[in-house]
Residue frames relative to the residue before (quaternion, step in Angstrom):
aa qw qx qy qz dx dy dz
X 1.0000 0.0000 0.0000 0.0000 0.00 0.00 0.00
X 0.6265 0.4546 -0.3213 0.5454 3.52 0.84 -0.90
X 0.6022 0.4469 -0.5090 0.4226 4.05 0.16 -0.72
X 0.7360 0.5270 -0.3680 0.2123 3.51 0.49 -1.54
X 0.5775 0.5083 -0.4461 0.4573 3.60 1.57 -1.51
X 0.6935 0.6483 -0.2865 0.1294 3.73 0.50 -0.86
X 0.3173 0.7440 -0.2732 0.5207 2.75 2.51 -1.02
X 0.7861 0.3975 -0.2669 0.3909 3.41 -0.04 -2.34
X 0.5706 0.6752 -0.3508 0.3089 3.48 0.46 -1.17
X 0.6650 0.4754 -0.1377 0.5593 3.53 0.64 -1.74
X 0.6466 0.4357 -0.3741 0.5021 4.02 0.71 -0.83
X 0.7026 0.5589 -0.2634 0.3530 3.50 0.64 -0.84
X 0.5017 0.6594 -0.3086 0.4672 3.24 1.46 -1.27
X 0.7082 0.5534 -0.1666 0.4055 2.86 -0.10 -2.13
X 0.7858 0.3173 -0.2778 0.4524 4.15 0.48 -0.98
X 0.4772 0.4841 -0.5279 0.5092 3.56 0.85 -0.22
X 0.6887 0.5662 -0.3348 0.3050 3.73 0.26 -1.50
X 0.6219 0.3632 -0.4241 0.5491 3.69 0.90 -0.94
X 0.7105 0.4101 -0.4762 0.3168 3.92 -0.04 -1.16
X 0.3918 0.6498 -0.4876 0.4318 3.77 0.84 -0.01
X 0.7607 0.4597 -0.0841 0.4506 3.01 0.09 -2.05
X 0.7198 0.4123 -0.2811 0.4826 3.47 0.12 -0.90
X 0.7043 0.4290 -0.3401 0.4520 3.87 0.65 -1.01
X 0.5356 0.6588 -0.3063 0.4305 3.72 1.08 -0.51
X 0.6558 0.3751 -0.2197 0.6173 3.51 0.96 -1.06
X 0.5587 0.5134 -0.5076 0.4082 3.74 0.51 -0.11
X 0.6987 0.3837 -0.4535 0.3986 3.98 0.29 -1.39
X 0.5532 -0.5185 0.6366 0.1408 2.29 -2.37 1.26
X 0.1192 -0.8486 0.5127 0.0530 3.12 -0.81 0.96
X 0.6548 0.5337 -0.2690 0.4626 3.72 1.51 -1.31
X 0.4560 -0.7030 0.4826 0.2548 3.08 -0.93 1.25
X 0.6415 -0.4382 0.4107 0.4773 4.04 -1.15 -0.07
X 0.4904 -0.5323 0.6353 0.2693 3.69 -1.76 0.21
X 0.1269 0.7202 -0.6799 -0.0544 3.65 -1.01 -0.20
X 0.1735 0.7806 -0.5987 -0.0458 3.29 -0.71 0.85
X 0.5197 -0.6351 0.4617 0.3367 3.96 -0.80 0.80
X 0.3563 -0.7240 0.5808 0.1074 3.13 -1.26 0.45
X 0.6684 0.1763 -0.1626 0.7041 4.00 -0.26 0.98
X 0.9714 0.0248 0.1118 0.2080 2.45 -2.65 0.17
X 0.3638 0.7007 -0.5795 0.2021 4.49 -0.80 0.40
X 0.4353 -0.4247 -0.7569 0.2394 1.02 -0.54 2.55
X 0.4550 -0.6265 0.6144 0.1516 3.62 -1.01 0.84
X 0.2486 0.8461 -0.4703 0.0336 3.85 -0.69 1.53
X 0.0857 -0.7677 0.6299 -0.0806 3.18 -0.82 0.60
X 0.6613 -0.6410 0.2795 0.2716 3.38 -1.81 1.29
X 0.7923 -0.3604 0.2814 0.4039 3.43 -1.42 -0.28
X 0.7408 0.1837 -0.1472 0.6291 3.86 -0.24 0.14
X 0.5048 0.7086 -0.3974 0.2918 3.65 0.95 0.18
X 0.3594 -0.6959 0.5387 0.3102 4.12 -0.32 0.70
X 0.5334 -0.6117 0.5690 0.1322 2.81 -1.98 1.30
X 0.1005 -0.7765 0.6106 0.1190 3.74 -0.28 0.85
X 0.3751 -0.6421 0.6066 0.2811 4.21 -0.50 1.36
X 0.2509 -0.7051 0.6395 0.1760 3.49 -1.56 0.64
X 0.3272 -0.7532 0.4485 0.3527 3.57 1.09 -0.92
X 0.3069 -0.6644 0.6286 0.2630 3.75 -1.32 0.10
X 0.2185 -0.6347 0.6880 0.2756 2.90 -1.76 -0.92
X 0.3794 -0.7277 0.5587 0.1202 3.52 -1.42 1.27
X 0.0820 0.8339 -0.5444 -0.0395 3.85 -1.26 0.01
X 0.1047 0.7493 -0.6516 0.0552 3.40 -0.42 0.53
X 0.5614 -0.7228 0.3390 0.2177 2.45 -1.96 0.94
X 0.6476 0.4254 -0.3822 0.5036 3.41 1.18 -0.52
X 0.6210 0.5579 -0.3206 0.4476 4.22 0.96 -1.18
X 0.2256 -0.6799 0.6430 0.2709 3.78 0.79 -0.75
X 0.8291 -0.2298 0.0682 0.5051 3.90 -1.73 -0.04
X 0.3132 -0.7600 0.5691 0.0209 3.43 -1.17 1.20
X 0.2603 0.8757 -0.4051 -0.0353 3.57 1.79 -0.79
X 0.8248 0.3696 0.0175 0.4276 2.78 0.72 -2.12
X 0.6504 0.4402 -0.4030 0.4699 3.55 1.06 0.72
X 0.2464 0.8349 -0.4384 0.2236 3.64 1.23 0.57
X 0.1228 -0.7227 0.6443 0.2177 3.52 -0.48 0.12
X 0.0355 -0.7695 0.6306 0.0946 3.45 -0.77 0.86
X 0.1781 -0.7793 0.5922 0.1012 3.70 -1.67 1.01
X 0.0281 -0.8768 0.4762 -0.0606 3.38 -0.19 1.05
X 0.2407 0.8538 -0.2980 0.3524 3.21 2.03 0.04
X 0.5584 0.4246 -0.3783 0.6040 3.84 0.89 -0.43
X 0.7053 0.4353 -0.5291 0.1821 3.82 0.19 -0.77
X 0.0491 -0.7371 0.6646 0.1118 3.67 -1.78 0.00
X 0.0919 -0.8211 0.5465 0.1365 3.34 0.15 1.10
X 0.5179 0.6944 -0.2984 0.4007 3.58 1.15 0.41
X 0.8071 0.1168 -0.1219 0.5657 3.07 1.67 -0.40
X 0.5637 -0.5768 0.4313 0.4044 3.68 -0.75 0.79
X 0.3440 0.4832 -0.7551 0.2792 3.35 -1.20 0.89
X 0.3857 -0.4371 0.7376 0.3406 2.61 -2.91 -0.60
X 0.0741 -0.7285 0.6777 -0.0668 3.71 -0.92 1.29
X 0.3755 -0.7044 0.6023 0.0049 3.27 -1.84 1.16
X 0.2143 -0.7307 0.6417 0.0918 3.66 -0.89 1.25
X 0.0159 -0.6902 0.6485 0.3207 4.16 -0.44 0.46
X 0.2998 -0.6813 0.6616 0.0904 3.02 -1.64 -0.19
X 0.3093 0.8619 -0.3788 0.1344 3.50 -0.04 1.50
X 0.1798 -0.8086 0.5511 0.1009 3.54 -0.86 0.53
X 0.5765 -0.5645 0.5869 0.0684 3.35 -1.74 0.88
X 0.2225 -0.7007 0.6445 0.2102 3.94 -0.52 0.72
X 0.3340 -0.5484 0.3966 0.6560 3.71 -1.03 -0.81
X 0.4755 0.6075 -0.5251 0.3594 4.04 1.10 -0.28
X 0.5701 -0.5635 0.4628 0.3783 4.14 0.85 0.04
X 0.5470 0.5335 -0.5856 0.2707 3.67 0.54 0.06
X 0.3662 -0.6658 0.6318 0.1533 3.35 -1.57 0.24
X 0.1602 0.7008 -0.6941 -0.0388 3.76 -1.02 1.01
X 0.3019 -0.6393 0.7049 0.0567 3.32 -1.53 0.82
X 0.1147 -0.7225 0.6812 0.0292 3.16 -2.42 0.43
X 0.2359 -0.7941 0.5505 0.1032 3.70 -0.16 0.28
X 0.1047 -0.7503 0.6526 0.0148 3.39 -1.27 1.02
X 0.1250 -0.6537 0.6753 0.3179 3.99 -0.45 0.51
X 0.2685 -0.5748 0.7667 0.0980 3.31 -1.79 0.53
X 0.0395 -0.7272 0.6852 0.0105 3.84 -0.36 0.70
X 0.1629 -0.6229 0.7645 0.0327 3.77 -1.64 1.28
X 0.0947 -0.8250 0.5523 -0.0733 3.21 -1.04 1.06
X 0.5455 -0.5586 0.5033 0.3702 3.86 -1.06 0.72
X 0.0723 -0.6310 0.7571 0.1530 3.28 -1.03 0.01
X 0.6975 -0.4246 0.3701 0.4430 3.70 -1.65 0.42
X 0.6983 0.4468 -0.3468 0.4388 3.91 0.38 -1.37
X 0.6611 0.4988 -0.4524 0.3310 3.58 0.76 -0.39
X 0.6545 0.4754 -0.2850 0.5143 3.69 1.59 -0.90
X 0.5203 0.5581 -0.5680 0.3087 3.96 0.70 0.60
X 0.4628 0.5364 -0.6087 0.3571 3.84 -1.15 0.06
X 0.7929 -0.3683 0.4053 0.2672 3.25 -2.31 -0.20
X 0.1387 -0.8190 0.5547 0.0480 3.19 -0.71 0.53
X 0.3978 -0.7052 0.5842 0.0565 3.93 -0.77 0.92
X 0.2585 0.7181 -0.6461 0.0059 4.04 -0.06 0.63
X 0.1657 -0.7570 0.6258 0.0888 2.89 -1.95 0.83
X 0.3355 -0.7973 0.4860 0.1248 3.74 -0.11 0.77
X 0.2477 0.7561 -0.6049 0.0334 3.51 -0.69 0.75
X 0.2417 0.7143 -0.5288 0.3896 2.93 -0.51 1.71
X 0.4654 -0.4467 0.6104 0.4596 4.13 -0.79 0.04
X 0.8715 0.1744 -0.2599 0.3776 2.99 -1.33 1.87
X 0.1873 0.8750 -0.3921 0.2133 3.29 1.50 0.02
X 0.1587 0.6428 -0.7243 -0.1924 3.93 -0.59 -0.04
X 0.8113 -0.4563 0.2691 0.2475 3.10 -1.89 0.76
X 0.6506 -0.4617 0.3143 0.5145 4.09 -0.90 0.38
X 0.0789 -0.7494 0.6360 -0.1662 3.10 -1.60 0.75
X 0.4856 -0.7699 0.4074 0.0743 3.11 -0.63 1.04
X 0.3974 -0.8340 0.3734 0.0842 3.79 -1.15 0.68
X 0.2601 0.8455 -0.4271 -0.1872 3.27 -0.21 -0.92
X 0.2350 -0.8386 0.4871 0.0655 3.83 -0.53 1.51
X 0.0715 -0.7466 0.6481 0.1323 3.65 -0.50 0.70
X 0.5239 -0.5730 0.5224 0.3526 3.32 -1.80 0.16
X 0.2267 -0.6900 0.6677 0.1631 4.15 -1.28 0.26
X 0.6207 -0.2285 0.4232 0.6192 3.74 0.96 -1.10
X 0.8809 -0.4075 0.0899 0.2233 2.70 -2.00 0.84
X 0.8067 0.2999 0.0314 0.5083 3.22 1.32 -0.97
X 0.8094 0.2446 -0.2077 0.4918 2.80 1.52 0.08
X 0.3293 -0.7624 0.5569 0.0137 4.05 -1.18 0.77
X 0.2511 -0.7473 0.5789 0.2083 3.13 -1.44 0.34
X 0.0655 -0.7179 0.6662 0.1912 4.09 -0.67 -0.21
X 0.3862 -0.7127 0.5855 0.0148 3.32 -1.30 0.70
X 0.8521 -0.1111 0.0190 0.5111 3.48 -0.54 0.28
X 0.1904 0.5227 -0.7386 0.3808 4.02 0.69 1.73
X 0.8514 0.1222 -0.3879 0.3313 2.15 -2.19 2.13
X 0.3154 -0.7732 0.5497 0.0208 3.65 1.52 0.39
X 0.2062 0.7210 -0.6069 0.2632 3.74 0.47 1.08
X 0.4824 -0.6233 0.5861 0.1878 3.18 -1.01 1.71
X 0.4656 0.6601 -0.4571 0.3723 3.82 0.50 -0.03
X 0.5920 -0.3501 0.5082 0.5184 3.37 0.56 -1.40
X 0.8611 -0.3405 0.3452 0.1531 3.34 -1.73 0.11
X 0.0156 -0.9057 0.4198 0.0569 3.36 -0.26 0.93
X 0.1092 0.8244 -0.5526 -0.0552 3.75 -0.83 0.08
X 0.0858 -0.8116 0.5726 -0.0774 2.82 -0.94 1.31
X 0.4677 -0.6581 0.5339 0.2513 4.23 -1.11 0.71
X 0.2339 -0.6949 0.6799 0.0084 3.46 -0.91 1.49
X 0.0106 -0.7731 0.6281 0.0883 3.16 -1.27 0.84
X 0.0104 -0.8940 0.4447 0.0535 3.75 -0.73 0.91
X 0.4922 -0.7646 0.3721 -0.1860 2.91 -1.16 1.19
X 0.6600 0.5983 -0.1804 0.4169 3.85 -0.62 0.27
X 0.7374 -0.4626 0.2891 0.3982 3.06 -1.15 0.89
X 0.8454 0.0829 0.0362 0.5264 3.67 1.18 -1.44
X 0.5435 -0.6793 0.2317 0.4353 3.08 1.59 1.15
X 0.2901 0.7737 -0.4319 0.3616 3.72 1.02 0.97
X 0.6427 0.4435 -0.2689 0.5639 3.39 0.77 0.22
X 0.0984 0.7002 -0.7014 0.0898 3.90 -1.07 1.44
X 0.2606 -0.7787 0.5548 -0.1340 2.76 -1.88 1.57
X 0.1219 0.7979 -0.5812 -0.1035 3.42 0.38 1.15
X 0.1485 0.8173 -0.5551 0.0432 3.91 -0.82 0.25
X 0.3869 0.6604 -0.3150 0.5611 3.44 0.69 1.31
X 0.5199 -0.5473 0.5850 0.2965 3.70 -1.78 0.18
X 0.6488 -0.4981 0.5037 0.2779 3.38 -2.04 0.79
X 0.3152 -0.7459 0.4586 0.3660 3.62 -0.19 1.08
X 0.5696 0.6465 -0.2971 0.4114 3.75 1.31 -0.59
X 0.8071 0.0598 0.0213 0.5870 3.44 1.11 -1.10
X 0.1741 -0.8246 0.4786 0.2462 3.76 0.21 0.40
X 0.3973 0.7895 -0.3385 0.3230 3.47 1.42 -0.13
X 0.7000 0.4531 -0.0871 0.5450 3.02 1.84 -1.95
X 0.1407 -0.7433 0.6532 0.0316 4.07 -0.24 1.06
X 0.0708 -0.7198 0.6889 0.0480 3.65 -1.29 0.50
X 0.2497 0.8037 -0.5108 -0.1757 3.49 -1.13 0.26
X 0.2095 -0.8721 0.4420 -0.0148 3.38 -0.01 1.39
X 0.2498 -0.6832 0.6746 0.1253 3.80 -1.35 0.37
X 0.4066 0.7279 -0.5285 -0.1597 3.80 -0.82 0.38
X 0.4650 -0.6329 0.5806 0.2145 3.54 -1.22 -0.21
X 0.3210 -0.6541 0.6625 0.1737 3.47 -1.09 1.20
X 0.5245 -0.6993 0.4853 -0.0180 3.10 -1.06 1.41
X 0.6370 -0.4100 0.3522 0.5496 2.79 0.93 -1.99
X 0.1796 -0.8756 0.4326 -0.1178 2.96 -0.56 1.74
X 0.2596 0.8107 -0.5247 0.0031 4.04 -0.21 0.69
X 0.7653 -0.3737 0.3426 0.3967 3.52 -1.57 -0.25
X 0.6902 0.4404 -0.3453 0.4586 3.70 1.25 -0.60
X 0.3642 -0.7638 0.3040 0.4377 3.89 1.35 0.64
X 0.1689 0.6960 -0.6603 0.2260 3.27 -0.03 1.33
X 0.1141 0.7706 -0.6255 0.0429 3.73 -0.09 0.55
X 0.1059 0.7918 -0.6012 -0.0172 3.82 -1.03 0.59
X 0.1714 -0.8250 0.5359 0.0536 3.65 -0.49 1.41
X 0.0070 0.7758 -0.5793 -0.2499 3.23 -1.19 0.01
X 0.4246 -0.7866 0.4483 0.0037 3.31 -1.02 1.79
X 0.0467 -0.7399 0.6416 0.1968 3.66 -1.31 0.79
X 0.0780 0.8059 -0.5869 -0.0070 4.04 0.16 0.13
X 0.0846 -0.6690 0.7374 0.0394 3.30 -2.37 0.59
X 0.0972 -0.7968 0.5706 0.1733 3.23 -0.46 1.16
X 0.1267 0.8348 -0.5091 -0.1670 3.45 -1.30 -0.20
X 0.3787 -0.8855 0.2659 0.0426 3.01 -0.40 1.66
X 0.5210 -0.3902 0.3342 0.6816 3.73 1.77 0.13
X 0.8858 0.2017 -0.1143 0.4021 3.72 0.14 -1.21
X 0.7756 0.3426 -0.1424 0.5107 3.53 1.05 -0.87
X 0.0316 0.7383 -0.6145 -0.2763 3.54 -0.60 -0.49
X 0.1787 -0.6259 0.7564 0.0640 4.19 -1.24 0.64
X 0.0992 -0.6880 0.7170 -0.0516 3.20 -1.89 1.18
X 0.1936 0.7130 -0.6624 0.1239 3.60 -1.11 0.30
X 0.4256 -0.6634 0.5997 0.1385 3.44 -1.42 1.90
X 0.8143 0.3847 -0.0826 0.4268 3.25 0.46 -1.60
X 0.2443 0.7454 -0.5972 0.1674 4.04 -0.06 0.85
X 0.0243 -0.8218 0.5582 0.1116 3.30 -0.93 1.12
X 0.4563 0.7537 -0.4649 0.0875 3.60 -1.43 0.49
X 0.4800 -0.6896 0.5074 -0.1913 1.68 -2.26 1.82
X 0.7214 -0.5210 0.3631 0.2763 2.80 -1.22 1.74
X 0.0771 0.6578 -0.7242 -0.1922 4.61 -0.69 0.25
């Protein structure tokens, strides 16, 4: 009598142990794929319209996920310069989660960097605010007018710009008015949107034959 319960006991064991074993190899564990479709990072100008590309999902046990993506595009602003991120995720039915990421990059264009400009200088030697004015030449390139407010006379100098989102100006060059007067300047867009707010921040050196003027810290803003 005892051998037999032992028999059943050991048969029982032994089936629980495989449905263990056997249910264990069943869970879904790999999470979905997502891969985007088009363009990463995908850019286009200020005030310009995001145009969705879409992705694609796969799993191994769910097969094509496509059409259950959740897309977030909520971070974009084609209204303001920046670099923004769309994810892109999906939901097996085992609950995993896979994701993708697009950057979406808004950029300045020249026509967006023309209008008046407001500089203030803080630095030893400062002279008092003073006004700007930036025209367009082509895609990559600008003019400014009277940088550095020389009591001489009028100045103009060629901006070149640059960068991932055209955020970067380079003046490095002579006073088309006076070639005497050289300037070499560094600036950074700051911040840049459709309601023309532009704000830069400027490093320049003039040098006029007789004098030379520095300043790290130059701001200006678009009025």
């Amino acid at each position: 009598m005892k051998r037999k319960n032992l028999i059943l006991k050991s048969a029982i064991l032994s089936l629980g142990l495989a449905f263990v074993i056997t249910g264990c190899g069943d869970d879904d564990l790999t999470d979905p794929v997502v891969t985007i479709t088009g363009d990463n990072p995908i850019v286009i100008d200020l005030g310009g319209t995001y145009t969705e590309l879409g992705a694609t999902a796969t799993d191994e046990q769910d097969g094509d996920l496509s059409t259950t993506i959740t897309i977030d595009a909520t971070d974009v602003n084609a209204n303001a310069v920046g670099k923004y991120t769309v994810v892109y995720s999906v939901v097996d039915e085992a609950g995993n989660t896979g994701e993708d990421e697009r950057q979406v990059w808004v950029r300045a264009t020249a026509d967006d960097y023309e209008g008046f400009y407001d500089v203030v200088e803080s630095c030893t030697g400062s002279i008092p605010s003073y006004e700007i004015e930036i025209q367009k030449v082509n895609a990559t390139t600008l003019k400014v007018f009277n940088l550095g407010d020389f009591t001489a006379g009028d100045t103009e100098f060629e901006i070149t710009i640059s960068g991932d989102l055209n955020e970067v100006l380079t003046i490095n060059g002579a006073d088309a008015t006076d070639p005497s007067t050289t300037c070499n300047a560094t600036g950074t867009l700051l911040q840049g949107s459709t309601s023309g707010s532009f704000d830069m921040n400027w490093s320049y050196s003039f040098d006029d034959g007789s004098s030379t003027f520095s300043c790290d810290d130059v701001s200006i803003t678009q009025n």
